[in-house]
C-alpha positions in Angstrom: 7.3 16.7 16.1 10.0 15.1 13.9 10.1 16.0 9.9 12.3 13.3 7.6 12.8 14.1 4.5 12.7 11.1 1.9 13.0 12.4 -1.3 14.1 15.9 -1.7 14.2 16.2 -6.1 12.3 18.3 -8.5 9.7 16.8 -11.1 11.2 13.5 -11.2 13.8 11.8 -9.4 17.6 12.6 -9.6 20.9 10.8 -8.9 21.1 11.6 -5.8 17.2 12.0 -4.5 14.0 10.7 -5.2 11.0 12.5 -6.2 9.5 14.7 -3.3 8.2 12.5 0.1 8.2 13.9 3.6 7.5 11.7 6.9 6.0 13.4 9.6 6.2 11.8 13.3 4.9 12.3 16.6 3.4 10.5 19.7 4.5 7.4 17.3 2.6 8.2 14.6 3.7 8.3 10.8 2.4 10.4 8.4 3.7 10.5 4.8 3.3 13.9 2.8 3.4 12.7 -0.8 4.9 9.6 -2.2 6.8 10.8 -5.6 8.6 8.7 -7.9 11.3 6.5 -6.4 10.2 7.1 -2.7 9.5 4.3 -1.5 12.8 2.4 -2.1 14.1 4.9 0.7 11.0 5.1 2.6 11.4 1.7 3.6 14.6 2.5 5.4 12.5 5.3 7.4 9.4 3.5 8.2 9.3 0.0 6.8 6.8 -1.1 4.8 3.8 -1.2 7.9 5.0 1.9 10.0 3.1 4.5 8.0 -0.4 5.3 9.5 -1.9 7.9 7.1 -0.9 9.6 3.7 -2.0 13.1 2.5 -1.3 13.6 -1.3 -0.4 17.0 -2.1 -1.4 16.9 -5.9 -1.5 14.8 -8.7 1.8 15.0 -10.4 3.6 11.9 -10.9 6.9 13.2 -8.8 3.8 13.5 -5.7 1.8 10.5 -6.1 3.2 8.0 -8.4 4.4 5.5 -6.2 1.7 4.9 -3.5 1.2 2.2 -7.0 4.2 -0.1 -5.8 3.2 0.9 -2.3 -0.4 -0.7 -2.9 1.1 -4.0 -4.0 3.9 -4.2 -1.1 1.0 -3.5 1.4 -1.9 -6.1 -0.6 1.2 -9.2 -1.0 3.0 -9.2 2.0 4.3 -12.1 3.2 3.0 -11.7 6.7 -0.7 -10.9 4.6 -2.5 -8.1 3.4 -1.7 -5.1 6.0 -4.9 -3.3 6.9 -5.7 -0.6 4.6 -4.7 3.3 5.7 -6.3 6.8 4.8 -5.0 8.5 2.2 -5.9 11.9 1.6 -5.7 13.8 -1.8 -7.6 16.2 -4.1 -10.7 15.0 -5.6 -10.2 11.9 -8.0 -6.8 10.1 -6.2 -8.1 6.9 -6.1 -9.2 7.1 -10.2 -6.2 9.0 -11.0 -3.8 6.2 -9.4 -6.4 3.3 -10.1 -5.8 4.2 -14.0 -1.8 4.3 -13.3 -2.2 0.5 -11.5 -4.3 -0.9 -14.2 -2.0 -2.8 -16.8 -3.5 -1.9 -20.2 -7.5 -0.8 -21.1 -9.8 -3.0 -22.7 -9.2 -1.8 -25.7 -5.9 -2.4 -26.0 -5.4 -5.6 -24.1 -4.4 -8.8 -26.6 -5.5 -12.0 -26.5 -4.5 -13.2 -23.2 -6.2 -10.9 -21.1 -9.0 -8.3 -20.6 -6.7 -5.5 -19.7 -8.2 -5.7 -15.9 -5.7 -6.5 -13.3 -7.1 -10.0 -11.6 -5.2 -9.6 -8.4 -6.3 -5.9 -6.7 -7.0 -3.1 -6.7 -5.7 -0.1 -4.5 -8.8 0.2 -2.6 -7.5 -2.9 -1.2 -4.6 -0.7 0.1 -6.1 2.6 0.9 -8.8 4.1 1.9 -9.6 7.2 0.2 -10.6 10.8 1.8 -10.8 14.1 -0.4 -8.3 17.0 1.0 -10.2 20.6 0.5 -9.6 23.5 2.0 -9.3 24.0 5.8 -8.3 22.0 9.4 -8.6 18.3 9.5 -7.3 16.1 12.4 -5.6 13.1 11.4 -3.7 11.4 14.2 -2.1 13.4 16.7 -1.9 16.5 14.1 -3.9 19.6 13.3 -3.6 19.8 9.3 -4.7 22.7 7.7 -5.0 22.4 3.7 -4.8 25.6 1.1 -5.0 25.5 -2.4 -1.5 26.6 -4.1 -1.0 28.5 -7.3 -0.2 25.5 -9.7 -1.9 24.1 -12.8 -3.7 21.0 -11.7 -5.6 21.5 -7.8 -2.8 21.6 -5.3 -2.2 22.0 -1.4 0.7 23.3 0.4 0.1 22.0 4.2 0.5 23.0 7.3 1.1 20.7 10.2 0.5 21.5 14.4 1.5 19.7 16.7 2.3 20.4 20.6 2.3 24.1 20.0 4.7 23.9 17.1 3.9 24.3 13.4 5.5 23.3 10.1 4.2 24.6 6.3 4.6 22.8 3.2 4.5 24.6 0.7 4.2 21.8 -2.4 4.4 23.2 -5.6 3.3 26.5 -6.2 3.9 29.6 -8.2 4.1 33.1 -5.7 1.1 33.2 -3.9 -0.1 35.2 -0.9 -1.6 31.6 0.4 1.8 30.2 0.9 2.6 33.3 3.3 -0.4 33.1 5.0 0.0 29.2 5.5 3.2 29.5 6.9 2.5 32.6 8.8 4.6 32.3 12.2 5.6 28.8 11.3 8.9 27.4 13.2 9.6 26.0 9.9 8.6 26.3 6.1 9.5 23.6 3.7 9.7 24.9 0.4 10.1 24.5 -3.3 12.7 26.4 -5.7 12.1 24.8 -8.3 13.1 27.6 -10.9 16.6 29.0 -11.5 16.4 32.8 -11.7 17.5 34.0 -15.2 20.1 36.4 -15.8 20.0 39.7 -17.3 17.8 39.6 -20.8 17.0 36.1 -20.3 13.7 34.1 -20.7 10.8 35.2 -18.6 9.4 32.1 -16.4 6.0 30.2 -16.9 3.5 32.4 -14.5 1.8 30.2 -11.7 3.9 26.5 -11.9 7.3 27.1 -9.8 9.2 29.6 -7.2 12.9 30.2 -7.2 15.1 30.6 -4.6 14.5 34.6 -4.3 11.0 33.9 -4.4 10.5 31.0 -1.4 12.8 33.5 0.6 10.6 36.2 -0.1 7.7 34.1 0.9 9.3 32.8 4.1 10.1 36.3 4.6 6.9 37.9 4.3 5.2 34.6 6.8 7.4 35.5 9.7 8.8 32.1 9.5 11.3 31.0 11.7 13.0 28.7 9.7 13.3 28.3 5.8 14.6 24.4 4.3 14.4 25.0 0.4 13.7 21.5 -1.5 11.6 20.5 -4.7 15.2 21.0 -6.3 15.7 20.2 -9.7 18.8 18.0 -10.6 19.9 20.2 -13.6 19.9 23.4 -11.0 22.6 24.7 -9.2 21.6 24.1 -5.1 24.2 26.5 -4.2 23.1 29.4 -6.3 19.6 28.6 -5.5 20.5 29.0 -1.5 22.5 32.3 -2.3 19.0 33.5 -3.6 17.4 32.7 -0.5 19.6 33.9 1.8 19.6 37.3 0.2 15.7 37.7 0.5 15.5 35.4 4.0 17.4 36.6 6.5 16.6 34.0 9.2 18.1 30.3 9.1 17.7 28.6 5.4 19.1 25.6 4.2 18.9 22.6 1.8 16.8 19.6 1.8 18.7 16.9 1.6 17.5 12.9 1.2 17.3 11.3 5.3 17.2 15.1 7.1 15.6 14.7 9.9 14.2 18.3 11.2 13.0 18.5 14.4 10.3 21.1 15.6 10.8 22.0 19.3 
């Protein structure tokens, strides 16, 4: 089992990284975990355009889901013809939330040369939609197991098995005891630190919407995990300080995601 990460950045895309995107391989299967903004320029370089089999949707923030919309048009107007559509798996109401993002204008606000509906398709055309809850699921050669996440809309962290080895995801998430048990006795745990710790007398953070570095390590900590690779990582964020944090609450292997890291599991 192979783990590439695509985009690596924190609520929208940075210089460096796009938004978050994961590709999951083996026995020659592809599976994408999320598709954030400005993923699939890069994804391309991983995959190609055809090489992804299935997609699983972590939640329905823009920086997760937005482009599987320029994904749906490079998969409907290929050259070579429409590519057969793929399952994509998301919390309930993926395919309205990113029909509505697809769609050029509503009626009501279309002008005189057009009714606002998009003539050419539509990204049923693309996908075929399943709704992720809570619990296994096989798709391909993996064992997923879904679990809702502490974050304001419905959101999963994942955990992938494969061959006897495991890796957790933990998507976005506030501290949880879901995230631990997830990732309990994973060989690796991929995830967010979002937040910057505050110093002495400073701001409190929003409750239930991000981790920092202290706070993934704690959870990594606290699952037994055997590795720790920190990512959802905000451009205006020090990485450095944020893996200090880790390291200080983690005591096994931890790390940076980084775009085109390829982590291999056994």
């Amino acid at each position: 089992m192979r783990l590439t990460v695509i985009g690596c950045s924190g609520s929208f895309p940075g210089p460096d990284s796009p938004a978050s995107c994961y590709l999951a391989e083996a026995e020659g299967f592809r599976l994408l975990i999320d598709l954030g903004s400005g993923a699939l320029g890069p994804l391309q370089r991983a995959a190609g355009l055809a090489g992804v089999h299935a997609i699983m949707i972590s939640h329905l923030h823009a920086d997760h889901c937005l482009d599987l919309c320029g994904y749906s048009v490079a998969r409907t107007y290929h050259p070579a013809g429409p590519m057969p559509p793929i399952p994509v798996y998301g919390p309930a109401g993926t395919a309205q939330r990113l029909s509505a993002a697809l769609r050029p204008v509503p009626d009501d606000m279309a002008g005189p040369a057009g009714s606002g509906e998009d003539p050419g398709h539509a990204m049923t055309d693309a996908f075929g939609f399943e709704t992720l809850r809570p619990g296994p699921v096989e798709v391909g050669p993996f064992r997923i197991t879904a679990a809702r996440m502490n974050h304001p809309v419905e959101t999963f962290g994942l955990r992938l098995e494969h061959g006897g080895r495991s890796v957790a995801y933990s998507a976005d998430t506030g501290p949880t005891d879901a995230l631990a048990d997830l990732a309990s006795g994973a060989d690796l745990l991929v995830c967010e630190a979002s937040f910057a710790q505050p110093g002495p007398g400073g701001p409190e953070l929003p409750p239930g919407l991000h981790l920092t570095g202290r706070q993934a390590g704690e959870h990594a900590a606290k699952a037994g995990a055997g590795r720790l690779v920190l990512t959802h990582l905000p451009p205006w964020n020090d990485p450095s300080a944020t893996l200090a944090e880790a390291a200080r609450a983690y005591r096994g292997e931890v790390s940076l995601a980084a775009p085109g890291l390829l982590l291999d599991i056994g």
